[in-house]
KEKE-3310 file (N, C-alpha, C; in steps of 0.2 Angstrom, whole numbers, plus 5000, padded with zeros to 4 digits):
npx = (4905:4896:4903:4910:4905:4897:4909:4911:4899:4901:4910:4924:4932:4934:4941:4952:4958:4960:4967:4978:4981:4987:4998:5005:5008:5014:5020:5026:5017:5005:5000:4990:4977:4978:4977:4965:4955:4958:4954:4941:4936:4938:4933:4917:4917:4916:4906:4897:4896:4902:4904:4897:4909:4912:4903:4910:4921:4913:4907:4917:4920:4910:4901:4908:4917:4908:4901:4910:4914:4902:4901:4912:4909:4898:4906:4917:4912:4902:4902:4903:4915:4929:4941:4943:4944:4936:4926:4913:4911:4921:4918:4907:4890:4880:4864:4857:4845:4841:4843:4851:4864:4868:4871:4878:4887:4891:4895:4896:4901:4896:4892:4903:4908:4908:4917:4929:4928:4931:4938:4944:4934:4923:4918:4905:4900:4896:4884:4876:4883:4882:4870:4867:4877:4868:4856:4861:4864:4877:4877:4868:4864:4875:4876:4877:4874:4867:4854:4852:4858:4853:4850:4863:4867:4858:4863:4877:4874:4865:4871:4867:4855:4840:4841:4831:4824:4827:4841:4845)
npy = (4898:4896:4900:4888:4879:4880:4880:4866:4859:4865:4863:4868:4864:4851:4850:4858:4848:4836:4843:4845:4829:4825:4833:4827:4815:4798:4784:4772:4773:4774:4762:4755:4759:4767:4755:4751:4761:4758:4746:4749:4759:4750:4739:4744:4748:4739:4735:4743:4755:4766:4779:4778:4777:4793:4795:4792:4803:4813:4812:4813:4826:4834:4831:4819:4831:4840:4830:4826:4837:4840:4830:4832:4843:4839:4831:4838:4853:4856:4854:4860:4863:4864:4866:4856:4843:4833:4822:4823:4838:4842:4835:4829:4818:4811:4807:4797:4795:4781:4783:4795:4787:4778:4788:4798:4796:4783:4764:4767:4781:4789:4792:4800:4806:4793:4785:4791:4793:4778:4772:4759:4750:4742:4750:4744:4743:4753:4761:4753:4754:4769:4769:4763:4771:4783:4778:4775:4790:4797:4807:4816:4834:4838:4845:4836:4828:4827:4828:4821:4828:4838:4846:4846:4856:4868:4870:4873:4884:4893:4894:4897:4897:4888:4870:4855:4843:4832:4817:4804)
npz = (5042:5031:5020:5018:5019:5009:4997:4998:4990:4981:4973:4975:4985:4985:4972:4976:4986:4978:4968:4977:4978:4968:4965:4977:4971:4972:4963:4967:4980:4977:4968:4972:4974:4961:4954:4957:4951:4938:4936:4941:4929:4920:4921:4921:4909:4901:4905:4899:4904:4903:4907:4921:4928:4932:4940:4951:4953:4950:4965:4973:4972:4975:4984:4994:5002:5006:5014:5024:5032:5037:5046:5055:5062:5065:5077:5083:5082:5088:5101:5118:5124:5118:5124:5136:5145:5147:5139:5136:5135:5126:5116:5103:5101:5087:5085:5075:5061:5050:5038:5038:5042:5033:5024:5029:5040:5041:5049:5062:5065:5070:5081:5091:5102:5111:5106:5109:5122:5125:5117:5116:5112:5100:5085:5082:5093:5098:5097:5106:5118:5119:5123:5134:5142:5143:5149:5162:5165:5161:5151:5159:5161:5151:5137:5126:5115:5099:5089:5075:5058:5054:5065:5069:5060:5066:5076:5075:5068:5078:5091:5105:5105:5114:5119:5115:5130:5125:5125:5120)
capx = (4903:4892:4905:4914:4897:4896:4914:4910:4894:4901:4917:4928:4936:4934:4946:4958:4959:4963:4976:4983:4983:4990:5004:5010:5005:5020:5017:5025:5014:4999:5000:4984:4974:4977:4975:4956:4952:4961:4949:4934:4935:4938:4923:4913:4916:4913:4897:4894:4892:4910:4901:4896:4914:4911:4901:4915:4925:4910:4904:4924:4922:4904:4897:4913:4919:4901:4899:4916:4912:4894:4902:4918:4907:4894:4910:4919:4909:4897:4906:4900:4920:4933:4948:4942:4946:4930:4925:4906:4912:4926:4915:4898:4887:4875:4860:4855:4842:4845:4846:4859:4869:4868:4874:4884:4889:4891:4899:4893:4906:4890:4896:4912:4910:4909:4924:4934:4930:4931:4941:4944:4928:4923:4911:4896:4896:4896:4876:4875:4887:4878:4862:4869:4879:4860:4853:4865:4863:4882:4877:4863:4869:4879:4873:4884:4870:4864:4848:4853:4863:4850:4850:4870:4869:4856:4868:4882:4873:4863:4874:4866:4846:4839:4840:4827:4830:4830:4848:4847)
capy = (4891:4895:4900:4883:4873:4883:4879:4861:4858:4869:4859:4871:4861:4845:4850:4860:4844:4831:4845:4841:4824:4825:4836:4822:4809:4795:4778:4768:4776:4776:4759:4750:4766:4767:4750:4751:4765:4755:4742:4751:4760:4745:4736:4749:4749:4731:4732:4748:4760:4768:4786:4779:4779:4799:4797:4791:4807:4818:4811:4814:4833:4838:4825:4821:4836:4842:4826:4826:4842:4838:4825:4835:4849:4836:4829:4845:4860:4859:4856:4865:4865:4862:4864:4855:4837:4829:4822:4826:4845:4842:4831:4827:4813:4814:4801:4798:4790:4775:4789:4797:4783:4775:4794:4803:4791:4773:4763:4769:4784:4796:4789:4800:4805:4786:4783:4797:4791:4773:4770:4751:4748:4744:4754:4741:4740:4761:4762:4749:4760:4776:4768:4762:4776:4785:4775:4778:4796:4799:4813:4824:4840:4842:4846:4834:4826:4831:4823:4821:4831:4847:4846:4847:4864:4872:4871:4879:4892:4897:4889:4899:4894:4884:4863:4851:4838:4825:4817:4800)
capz = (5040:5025:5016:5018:5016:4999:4994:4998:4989:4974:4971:4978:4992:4983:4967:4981:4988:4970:4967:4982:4980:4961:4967:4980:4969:4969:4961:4972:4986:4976:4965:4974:4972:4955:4951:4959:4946:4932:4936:4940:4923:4915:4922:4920:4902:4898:4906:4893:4906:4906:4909:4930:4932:4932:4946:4958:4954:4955:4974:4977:4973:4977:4989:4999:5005:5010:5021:5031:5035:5043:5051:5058:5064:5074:5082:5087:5080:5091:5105:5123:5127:5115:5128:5143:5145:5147:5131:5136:5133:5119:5107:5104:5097:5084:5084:5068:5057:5047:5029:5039:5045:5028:5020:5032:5045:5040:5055:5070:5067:5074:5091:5091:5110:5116:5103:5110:5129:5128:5111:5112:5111:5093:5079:5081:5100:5100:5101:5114:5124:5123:5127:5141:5147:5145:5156:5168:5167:5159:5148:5160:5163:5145:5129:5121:5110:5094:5085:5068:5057:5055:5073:5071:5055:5070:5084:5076:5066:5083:5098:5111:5106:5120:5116:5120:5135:5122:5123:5120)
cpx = (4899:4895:4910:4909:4897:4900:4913:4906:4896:4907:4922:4932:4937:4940:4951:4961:4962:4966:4981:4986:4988:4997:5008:5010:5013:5018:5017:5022:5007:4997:4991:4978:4972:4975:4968:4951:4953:4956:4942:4932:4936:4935:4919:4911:4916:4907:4894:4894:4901:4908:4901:4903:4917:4908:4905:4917:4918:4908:4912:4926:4917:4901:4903:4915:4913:4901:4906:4915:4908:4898:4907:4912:4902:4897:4912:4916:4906:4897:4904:4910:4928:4943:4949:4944:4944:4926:4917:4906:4916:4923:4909:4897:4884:4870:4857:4848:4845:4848:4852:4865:4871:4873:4879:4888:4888:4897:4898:4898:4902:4892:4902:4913:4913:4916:4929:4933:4931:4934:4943:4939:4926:4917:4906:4895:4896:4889:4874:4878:4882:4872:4861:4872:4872:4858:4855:4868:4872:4881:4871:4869:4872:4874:4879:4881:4866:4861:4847:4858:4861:4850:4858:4871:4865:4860:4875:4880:4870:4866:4871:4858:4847:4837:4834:4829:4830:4836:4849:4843)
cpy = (4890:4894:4895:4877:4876:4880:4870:4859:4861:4866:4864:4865:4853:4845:4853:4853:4837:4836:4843:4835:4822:4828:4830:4815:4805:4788:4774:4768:4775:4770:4755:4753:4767:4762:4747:4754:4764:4750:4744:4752:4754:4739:4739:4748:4744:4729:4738:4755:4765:4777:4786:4780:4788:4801:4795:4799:4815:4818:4811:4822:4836:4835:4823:4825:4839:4837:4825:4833:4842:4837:4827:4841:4845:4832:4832:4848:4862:4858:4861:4869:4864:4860:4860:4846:4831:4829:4824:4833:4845:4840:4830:4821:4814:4806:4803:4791:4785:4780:4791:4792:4778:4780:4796:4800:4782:4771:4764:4775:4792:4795:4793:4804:4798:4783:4786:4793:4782:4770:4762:4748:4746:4746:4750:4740:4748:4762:4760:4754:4765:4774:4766:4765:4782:4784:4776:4786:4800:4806:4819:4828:4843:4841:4844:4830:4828:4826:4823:4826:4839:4850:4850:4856:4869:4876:4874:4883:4898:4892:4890:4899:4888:4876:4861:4845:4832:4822:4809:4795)
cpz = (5034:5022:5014:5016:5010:4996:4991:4993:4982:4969:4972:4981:4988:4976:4969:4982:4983:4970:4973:4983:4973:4962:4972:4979:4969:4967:4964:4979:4984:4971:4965:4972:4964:4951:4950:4955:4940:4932:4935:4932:4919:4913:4919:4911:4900:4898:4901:4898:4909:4908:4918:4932:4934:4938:4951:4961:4956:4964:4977:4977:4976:4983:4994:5004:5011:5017:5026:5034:5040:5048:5055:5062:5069:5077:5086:5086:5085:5098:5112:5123:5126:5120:5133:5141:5144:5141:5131:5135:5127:5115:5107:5098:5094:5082:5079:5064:5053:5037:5031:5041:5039:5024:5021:5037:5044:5047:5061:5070:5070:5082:5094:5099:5113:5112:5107:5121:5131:5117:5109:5112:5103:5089:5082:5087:5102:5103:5106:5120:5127:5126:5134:5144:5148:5151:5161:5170:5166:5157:5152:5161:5158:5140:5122:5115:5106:5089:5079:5064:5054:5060:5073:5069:5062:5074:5082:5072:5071:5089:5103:5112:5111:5115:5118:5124:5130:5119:5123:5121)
residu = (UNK:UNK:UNK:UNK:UNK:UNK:UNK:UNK:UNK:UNK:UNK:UNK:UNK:UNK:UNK:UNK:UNK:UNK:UNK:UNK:UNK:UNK:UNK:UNK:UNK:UNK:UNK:UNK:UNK:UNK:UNK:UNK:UNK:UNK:UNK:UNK:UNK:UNK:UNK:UNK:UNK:UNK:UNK:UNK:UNK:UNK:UNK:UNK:UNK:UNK:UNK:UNK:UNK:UNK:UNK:UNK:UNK:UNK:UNK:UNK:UNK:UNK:UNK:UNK:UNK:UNK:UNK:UNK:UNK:UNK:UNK:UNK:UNK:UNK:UNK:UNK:UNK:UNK:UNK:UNK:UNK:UNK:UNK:UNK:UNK:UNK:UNK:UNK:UNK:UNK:UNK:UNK:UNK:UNK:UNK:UNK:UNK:UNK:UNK:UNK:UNK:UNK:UNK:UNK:UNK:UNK:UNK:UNK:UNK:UNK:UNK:UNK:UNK:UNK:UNK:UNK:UNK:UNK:UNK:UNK:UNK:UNK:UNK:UNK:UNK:UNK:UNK:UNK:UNK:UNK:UNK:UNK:UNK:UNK:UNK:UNK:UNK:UNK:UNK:UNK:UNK:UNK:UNK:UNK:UNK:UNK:UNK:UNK:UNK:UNK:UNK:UNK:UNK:UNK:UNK:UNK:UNK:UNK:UNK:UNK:UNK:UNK:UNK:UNK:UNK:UNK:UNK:UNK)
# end
């Protein structure tokens, strides 16, 4: 896991990734896309500041990668039970502060157990759910929530440390 959070954060995994999408680039596939970054840049330098359009491409090779990662690892990663059937063992939530929910989780997509058991439900009524499946004593017994997203690097660097009961 280090050595994929290192790739990530070093632009490894992020320039693998834009050659990937450069090799299957088609126009007609890809016109909207381009047309978004023909703009941008084109804004950008009207207003003088044709340099920020550099920061897209950087948060798309160093800052991207890094954060789907997080957030793949505290949906599966951490995981009590990935083959089982019971999304309280196959997935996990991760309750986050508003810095993370703003950075790493915009959308309620920290919720991805209650997505995964109750999928027509939508992003903004996600919290509500878990709060209410709390109360009702849904998740005692599993260790399927996880209290931010140091909470989450914890849990898979040491799986077998003892948690605290606070799940919600």
């Amino acid at each position: 896991m280090k050595r994929k959070l290192l790739r990530d954060i070093t632009g490894r995994t992020g320039f693998r990734d834009i050659l990937g999408k450069i090799k299957r680039f088609r126009l007609a596939d890809n016109y909207p896309w381009l047309m978004f970054h023909v703009s941008l840049f084109t804004i950008l330098t009207l207003v003088g500041a044709p340099w920020a359009y550099l920061m897209w491409w950087a948060a798309e090779i160093f800052v991207y990668p890094f954060i789907m990662r997080l957030r793949q690892i505290g949906e599966h990663g951490v995981a009590s039970n990935r083959s089982s059937s019971d999304p309280r063992e196959n997935t996990s939530t991760t309750l986050v502060s508003w810095w993370e929910a703003l950075l790493v989780a915009p959308n309620h997509v920290n919720y991805h157990l209650e997505h995964h058991q109750f999928a027509a439900v939508p992003g903004y009524h996600l919290s509500k759910l878990h709060k209410r499946l709390a109360e009702r004593g849904y998740y005692d017994g599993f260790d399927c929530i996880s209290n931010g997203y140091v909470d989450v690097l914890r849990r898979a660097v040491r799986p077998d440390e003892p948690r605290s009961a606070t799940q919600g």
